[in-house]
TORVO-583679 format. One line per field, with one value per residue: x, y, z of N, C-alpha, C, CB in turn; residue number from 0. Coordinates in Angstrom, 2 decimals. Glycine has a CB too. Layout:
BEGIN
neast	c(X	...)
nnorth	c(Y	...)
nup	c(Z	...)
caeast	c(X	...)
canorth	c(Y	...)
caup	c(Z	...)
ceast	c(X	...)
cnorth	c(Y	...)
cup	c(Z	...)
cbeast	c(X	...)
cbnorth	c(Y	...)
cbup	c(Z	...)
num	c(NUM	...)
This chain:
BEGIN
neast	c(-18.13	-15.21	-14.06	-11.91	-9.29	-7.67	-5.92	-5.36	-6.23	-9.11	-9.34	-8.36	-9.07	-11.85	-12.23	-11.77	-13.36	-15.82	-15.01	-14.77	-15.65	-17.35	-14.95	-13.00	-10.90	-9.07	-7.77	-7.98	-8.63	-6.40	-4.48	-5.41	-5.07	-2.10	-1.88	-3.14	-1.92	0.42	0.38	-1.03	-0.21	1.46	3.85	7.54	7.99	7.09	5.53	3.19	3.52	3.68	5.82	7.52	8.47	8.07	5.42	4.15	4.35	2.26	-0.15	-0.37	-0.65	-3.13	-4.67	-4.84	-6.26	-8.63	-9.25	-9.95	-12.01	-13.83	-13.62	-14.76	-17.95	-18.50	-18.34	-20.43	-22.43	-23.60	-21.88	-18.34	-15.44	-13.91	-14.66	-14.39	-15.41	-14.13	-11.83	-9.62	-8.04	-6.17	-4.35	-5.62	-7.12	-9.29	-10.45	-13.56	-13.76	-11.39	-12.89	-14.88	-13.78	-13.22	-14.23	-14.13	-11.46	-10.41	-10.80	-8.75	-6.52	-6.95	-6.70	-4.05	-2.79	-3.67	-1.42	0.73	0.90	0.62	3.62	4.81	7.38	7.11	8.39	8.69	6.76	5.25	3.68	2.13	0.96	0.15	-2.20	-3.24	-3.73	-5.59	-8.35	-9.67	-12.01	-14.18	-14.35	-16.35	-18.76	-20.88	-23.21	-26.12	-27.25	-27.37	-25.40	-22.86	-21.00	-17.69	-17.45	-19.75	-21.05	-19.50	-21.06	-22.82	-23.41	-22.34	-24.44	-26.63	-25.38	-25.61	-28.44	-28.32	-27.05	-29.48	-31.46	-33.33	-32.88	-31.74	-30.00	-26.76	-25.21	-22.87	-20.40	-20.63	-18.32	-17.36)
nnorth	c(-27.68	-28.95	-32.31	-32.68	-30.45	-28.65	-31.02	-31.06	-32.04	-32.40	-33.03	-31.88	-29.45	-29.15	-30.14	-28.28	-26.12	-26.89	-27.14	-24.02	-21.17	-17.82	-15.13	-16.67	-17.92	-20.50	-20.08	-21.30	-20.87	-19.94	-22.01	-23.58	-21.91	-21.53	-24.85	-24.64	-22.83	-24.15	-26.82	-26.20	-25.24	-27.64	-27.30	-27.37	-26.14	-23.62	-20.72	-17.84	-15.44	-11.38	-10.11	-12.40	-15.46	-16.58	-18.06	-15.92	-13.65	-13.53	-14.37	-11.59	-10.11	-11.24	-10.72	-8.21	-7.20	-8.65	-7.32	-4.22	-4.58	-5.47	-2.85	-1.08	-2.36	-1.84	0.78	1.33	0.34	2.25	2.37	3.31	1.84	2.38	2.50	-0.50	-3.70	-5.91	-5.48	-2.86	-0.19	3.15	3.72	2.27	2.61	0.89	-1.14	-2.23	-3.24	-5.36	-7.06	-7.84	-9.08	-11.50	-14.14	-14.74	-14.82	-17.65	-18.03	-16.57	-18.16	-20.45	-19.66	-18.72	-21.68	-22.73	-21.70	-22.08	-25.10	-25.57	-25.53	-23.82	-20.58	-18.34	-16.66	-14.04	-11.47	-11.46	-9.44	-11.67	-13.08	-11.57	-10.59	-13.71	-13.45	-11.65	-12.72	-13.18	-11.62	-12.49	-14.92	-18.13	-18.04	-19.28	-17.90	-17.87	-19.63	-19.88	-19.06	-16.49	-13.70	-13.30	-10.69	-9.66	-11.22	-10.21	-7.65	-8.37	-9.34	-7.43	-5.78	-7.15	-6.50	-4.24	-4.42	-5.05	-3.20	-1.53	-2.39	-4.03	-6.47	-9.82	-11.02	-12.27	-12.36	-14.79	-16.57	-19.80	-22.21	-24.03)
nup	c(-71.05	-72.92	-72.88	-74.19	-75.98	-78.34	-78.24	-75.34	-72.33	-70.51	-67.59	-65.34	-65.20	-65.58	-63.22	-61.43	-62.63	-61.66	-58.76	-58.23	-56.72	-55.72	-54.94	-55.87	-53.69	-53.15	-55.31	-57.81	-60.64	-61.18	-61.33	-63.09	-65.49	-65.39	-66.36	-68.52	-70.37	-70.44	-72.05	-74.43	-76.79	-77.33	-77.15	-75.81	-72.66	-73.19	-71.96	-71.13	-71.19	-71.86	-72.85	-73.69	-75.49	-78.67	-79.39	-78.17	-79.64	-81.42	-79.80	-78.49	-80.37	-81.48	-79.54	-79.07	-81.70	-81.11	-78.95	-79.66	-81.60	-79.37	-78.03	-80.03	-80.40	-77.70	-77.94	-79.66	-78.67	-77.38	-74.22	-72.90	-73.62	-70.91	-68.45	-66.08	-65.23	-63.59	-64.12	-63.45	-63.92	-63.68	-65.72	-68.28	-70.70	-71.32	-69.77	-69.36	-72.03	-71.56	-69.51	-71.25	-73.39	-73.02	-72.73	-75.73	-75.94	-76.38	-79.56	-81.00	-79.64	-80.92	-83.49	-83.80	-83.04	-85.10	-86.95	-85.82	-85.77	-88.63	-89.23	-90.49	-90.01	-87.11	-85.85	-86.18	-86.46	-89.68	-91.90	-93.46	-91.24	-89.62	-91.54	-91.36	-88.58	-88.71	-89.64	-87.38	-86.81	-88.35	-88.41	-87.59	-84.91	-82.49	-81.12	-78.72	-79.52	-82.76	-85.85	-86.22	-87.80	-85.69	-85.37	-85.19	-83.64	-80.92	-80.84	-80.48	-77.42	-76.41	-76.69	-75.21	-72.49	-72.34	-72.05	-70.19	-68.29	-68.26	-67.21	-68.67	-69.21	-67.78	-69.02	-70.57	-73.22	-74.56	-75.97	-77.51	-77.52	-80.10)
caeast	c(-16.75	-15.47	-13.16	-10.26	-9.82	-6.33	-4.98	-5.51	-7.16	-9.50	-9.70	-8.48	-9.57	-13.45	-12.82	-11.61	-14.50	-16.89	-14.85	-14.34	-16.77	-17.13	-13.70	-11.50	-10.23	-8.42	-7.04	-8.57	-8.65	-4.72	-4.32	-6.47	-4.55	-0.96	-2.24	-3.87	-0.86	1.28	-0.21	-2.40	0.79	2.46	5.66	7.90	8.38	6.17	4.62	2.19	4.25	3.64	7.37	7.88	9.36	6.98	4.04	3.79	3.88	1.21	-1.07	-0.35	-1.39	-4.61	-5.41	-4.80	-7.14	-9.63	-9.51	-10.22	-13.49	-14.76	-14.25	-15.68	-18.31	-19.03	-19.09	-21.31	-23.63	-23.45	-21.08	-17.84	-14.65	-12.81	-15.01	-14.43	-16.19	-13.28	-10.92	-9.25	-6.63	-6.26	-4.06	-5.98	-8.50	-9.90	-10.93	-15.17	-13.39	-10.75	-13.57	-15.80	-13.31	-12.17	-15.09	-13.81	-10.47	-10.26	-10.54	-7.62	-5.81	-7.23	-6.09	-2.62	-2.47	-3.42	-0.27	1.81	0.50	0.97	4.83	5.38	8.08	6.45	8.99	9.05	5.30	5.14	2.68	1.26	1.29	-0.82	-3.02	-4.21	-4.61	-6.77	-9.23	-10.56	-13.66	-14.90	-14.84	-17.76	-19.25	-22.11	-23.91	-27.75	-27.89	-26.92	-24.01	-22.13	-18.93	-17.07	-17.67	-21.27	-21.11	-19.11	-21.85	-24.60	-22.72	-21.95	-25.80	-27.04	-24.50	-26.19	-30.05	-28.38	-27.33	-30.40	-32.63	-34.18	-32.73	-30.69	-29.23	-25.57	-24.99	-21.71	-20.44	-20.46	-17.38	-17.43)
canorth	c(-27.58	-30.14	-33.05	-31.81	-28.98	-28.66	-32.00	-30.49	-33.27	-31.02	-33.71	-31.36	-27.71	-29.70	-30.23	-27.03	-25.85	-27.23	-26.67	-22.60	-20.40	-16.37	-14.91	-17.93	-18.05	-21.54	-19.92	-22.76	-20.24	-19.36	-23.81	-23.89	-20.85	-22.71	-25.67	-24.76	-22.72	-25.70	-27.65	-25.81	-25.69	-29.07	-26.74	-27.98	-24.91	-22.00	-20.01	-16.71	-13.79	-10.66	-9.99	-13.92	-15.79	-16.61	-17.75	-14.94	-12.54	-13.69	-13.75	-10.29	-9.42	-11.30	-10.24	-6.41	-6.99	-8.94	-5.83	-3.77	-5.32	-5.27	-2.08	-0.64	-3.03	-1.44	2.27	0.74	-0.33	3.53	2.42	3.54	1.29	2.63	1.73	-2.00	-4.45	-6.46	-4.68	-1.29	0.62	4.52	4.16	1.27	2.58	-0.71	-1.82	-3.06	-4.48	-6.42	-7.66	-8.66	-9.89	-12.74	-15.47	-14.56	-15.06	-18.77	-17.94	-16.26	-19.41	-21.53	-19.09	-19.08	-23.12	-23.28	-21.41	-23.53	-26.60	-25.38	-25.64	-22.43	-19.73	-17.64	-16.17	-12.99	-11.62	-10.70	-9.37	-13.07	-13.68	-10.48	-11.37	-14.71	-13.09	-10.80	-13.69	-13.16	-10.77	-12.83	-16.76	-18.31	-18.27	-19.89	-17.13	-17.92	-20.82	-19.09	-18.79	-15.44	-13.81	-13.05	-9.38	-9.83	-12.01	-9.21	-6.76	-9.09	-9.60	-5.43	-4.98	-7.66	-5.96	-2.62	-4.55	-5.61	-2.26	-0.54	-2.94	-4.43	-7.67	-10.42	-12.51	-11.78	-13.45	-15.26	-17.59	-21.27	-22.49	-25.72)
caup	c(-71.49	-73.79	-72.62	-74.81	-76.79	-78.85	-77.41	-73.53	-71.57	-69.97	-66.66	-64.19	-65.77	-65.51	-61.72	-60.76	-63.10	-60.88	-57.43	-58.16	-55.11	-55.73	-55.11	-56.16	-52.26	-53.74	-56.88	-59.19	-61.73	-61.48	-61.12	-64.34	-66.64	-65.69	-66.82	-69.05	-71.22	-70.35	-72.65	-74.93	-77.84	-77.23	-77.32	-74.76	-71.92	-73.19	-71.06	-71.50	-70.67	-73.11	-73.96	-73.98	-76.58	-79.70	-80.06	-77.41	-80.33	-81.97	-79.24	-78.02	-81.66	-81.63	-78.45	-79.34	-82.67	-80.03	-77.98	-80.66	-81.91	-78.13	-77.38	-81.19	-79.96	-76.77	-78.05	-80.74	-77.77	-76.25	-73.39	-72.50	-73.06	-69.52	-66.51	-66.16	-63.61	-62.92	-64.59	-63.27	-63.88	-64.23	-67.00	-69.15	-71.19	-72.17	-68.94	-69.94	-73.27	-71.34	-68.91	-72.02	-74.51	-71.86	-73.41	-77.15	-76.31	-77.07	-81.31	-80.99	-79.04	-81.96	-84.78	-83.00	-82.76	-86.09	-87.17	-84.93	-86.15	-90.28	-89.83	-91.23	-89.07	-86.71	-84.54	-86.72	-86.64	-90.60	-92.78	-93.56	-89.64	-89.30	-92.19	-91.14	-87.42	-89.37	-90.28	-86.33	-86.81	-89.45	-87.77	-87.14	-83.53	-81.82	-80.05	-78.39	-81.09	-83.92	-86.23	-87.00	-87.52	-84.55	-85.01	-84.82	-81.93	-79.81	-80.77	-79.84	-76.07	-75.82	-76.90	-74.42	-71.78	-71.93	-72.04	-68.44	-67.17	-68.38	-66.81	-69.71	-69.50	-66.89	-69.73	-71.16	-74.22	-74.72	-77.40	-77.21	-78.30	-80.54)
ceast	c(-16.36	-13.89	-11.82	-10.59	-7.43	-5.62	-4.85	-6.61	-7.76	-10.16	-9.63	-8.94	-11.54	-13.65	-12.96	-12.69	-15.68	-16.69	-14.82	-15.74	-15.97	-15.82	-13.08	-10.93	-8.99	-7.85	-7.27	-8.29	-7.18	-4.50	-4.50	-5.66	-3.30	-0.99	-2.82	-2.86	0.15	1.55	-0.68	-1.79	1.23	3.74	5.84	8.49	7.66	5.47	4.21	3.03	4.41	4.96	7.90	8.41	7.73	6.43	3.35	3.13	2.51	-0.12	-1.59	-1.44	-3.00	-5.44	-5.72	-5.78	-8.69	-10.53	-10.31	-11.24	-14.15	-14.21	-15.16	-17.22	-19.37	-19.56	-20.30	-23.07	-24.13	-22.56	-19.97	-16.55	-13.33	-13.23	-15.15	-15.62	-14.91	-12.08	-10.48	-8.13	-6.98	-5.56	-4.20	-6.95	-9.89	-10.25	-11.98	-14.31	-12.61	-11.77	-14.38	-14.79	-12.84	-12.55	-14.20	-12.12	-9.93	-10.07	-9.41	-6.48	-5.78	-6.35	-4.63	-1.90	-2.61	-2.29	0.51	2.41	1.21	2.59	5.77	6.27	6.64	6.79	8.63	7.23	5.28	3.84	1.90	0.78	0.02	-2.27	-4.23	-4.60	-5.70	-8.34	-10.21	-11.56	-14.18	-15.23	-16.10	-17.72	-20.53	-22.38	-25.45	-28.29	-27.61	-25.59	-23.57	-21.04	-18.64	-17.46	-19.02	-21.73	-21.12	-19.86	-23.28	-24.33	-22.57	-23.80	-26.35	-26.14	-25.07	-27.89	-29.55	-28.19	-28.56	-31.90	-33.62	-34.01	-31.82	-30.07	-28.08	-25.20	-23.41	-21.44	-20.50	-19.50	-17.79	-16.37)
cnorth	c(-28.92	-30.78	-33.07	-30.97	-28.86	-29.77	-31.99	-31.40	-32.14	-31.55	-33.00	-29.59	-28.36	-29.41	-29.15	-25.91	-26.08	-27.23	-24.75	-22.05	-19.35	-16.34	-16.08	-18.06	-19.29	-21.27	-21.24	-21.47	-20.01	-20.90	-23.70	-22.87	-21.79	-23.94	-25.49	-24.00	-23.47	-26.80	-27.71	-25.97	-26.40	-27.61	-26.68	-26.37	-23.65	-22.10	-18.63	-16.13	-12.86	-10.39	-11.40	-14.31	-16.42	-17.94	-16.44	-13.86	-12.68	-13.46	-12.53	-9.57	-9.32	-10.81	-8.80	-6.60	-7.14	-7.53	-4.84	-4.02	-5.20	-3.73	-0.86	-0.80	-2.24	-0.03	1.98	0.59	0.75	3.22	3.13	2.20	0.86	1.93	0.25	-2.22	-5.19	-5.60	-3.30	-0.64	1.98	4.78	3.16	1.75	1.85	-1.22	-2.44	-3.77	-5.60	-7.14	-8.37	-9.87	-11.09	-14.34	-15.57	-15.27	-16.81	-18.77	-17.41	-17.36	-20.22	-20.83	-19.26	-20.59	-23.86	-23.09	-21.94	-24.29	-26.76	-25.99	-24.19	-21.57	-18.93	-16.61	-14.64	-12.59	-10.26	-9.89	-10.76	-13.24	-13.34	-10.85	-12.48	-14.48	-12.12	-11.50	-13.34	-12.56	-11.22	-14.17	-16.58	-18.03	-18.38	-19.20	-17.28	-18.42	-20.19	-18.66	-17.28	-14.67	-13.26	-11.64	-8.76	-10.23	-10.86	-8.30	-6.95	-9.35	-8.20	-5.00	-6.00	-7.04	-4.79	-3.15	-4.32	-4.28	-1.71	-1.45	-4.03	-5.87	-8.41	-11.48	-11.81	-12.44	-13.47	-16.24	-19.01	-21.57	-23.90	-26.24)
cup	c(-72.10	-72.98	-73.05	-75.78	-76.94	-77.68	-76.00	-73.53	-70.59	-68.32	-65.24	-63.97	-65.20	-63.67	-61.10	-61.41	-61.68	-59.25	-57.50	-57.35	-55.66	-55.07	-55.20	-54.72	-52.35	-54.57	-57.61	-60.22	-62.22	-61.86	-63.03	-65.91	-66.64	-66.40	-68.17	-70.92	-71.13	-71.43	-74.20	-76.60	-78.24	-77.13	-76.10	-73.95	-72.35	-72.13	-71.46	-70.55	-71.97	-73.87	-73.68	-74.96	-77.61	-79.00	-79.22	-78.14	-80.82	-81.10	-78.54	-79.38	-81.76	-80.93	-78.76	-80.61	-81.59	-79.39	-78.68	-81.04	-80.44	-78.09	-78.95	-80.45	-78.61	-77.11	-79.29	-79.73	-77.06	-74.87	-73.59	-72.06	-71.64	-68.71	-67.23	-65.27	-62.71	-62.36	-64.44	-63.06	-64.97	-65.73	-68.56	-69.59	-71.76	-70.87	-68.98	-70.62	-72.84	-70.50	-70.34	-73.32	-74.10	-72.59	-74.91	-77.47	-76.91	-78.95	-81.06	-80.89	-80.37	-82.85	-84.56	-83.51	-84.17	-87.13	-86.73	-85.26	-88.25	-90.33	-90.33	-89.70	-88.81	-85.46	-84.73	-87.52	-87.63	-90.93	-93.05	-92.53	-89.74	-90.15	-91.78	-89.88	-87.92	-89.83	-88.54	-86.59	-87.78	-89.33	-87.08	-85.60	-83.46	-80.39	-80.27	-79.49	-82.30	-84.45	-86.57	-86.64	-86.04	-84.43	-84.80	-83.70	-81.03	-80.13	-80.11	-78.24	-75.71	-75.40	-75.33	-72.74	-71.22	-71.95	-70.39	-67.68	-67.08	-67.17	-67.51	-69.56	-68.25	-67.71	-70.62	-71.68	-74.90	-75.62	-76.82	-78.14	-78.50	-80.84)
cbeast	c(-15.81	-15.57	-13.56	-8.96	-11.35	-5.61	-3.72	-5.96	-6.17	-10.85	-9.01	-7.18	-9.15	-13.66	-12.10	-10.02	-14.67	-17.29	-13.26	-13.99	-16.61	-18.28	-13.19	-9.88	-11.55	-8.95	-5.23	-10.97	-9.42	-3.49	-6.14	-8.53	-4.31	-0.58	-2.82	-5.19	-0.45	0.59	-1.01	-3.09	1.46	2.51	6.19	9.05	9.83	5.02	5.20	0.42	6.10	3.02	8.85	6.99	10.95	7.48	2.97	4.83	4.73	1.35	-1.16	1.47	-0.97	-5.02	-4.67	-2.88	-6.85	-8.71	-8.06	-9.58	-13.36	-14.48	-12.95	-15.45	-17.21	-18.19	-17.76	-20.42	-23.18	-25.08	-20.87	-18.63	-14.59	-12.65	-17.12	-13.02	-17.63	-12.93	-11.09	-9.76	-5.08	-5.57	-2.68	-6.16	-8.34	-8.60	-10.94	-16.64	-12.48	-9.40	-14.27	-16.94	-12.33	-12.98	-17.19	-13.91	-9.91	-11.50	-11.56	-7.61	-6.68	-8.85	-6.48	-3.02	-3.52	-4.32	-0.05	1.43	-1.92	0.88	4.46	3.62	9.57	5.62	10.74	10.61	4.25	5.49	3.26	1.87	2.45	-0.11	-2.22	-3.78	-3.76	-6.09	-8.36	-10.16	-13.83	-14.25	-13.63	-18.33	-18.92	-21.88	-23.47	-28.51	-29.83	-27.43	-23.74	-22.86	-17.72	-15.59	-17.09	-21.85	-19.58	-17.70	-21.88	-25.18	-21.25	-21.06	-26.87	-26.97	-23.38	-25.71	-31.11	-26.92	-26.52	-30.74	-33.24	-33.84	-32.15	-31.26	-30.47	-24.72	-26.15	-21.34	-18.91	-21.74	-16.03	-18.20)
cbnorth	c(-27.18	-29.81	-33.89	-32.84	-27.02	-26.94	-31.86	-28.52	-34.85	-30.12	-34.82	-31.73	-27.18	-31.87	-30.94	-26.58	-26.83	-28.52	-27.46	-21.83	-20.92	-15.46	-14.15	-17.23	-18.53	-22.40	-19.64	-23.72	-19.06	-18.51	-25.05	-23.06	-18.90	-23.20	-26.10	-24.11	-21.69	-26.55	-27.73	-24.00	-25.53	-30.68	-25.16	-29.38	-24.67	-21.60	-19.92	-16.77	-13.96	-9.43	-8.56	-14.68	-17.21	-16.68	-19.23	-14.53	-12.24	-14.88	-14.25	-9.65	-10.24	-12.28	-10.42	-5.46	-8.22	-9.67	-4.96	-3.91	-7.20	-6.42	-1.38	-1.74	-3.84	-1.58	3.74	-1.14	-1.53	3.97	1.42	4.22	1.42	4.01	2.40	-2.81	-6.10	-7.43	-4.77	-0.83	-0.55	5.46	4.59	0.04	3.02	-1.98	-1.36	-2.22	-3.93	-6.18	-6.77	-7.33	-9.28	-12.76	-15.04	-12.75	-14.47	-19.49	-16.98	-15.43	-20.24	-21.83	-17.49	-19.24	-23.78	-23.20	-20.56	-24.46	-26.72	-23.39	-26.52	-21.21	-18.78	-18.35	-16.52	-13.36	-11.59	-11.39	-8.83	-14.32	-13.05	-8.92	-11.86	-16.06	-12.41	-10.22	-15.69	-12.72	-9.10	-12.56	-17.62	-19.85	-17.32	-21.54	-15.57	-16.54	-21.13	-18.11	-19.64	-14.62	-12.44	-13.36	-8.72	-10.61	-13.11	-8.73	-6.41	-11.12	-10.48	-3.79	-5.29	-9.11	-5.76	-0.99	-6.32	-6.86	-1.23	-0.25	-1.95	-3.85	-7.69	-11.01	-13.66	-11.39	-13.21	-15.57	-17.46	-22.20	-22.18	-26.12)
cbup	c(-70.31	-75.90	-72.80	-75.62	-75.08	-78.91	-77.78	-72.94	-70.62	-71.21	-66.79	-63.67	-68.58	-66.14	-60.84	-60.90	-64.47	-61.36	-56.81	-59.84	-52.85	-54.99	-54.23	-57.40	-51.02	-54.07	-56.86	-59.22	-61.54	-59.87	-59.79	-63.73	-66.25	-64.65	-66.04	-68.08	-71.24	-69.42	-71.95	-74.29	-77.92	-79.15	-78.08	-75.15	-72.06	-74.46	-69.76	-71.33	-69.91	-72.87	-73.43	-74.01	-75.99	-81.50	-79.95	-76.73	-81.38	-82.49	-78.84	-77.84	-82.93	-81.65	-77.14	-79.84	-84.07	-78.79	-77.60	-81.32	-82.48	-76.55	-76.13	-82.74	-79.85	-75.75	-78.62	-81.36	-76.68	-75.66	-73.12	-71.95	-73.75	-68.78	-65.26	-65.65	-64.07	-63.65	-65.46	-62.42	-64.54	-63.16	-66.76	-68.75	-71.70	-73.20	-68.19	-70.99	-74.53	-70.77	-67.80	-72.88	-75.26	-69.56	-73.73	-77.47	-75.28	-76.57	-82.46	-80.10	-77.68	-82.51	-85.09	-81.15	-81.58	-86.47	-87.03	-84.28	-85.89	-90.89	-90.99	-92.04	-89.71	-86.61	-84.33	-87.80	-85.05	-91.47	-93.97	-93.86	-88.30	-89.79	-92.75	-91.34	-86.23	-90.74	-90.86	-85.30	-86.98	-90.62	-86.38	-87.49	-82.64	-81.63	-80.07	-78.07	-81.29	-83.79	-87.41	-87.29	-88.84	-84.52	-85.86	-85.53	-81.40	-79.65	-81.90	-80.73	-76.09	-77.95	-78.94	-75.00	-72.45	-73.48	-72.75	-67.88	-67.17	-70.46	-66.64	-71.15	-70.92	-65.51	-70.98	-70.64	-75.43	-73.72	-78.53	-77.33	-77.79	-81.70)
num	c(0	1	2	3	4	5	6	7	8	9	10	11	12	13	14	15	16	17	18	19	20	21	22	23	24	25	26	27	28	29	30	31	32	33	34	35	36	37	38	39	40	41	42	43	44	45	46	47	48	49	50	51	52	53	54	55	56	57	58	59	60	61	62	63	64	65	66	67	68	69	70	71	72	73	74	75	76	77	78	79	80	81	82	83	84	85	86	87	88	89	90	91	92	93	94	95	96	97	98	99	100	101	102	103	104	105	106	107	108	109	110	111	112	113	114	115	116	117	118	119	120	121	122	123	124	125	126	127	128	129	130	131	132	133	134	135	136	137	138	139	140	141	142	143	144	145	146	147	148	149	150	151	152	153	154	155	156	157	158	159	160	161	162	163	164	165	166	167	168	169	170	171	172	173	174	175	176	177)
């Protein structure tokens, strides 16, 4: 994990990185999200709540495209976007995709921060907004050494997903963010 990442000093996300034990029993992971949208904008008082005040919109958006690409993704792979692992609820049909799209979600964050950062309004999530969140399934990513677009990636992570149920394989390939 890198020492900062959008201006986030990443000094106490690292520790609780390296203190977190199967079930979180400590909530480092909850420690680590607060902190971690605290920060992640510079904008003074946001917080991640879906009907929140903007940049909220935006990431609801990206996230819902996100989503979208994983669970294509998964039926792409012969799975089944419902049954999760983590993730369960009778009336979420996206349960696998929200468990897999979790790594990915960072491009989104970025695409977000780089709208932010432009200057440009963003309370009011236009057509342009939408647009440049539209650029996600096509950014690079660094999956198992190798560059390609995001929507390639999440096919190469669904396919490696189903080597693992079938047996074929114990390695689940995830991006490396740079």
């Amino acid at each position: 994990m890198p020492s900062e990442f959008l201006g986030i000093q990443f000094k106490y996300i690292n520790k609780w990185v390296d203190e977190v034990k199967s079930g979180d029993a400590e909530n480092h992971e909850s420690r680590a999200a607060v902190y971690y949208w605290k920060h992640i904008f510079g904008l003074d008082g946001f917080t991640r709540y879906a009907q929140g005040e903007p940049p909220n919109n935006l990431l609801n958006y990206g996230y819902a495209i996100l989503r979208a690409i994983t669970a294509r993704a998964l039926i792409g792979s012969g799975m089944l976007p419902t049954v999760g692992i983590f993730h369960r609820n009778k009336y979420n049909a996206f349960c696998l995709a929200d468990d897999i799209m979790e790594p990915y979600r960072i491009y989104v964050d970025v695409l977000v921060n780089e709208i932010i950062q432009s200057g440009d309004s963003y309370h009011d999530l236009d057509t342009e907004l939408k647009t440049q969140l539209l650029q996600l399934p096509v950014m690079d990513v660094n999956i198992d050494g190798k560059k390609s677009p995001l929507m390639v990636a999440m096919s190469r992570t669904t396919n490696s997903l189903h080597e693992c149920f079938m047996g074929i394989s114990r390695k689940l390939l995830y991006p490396i963010f740079e």
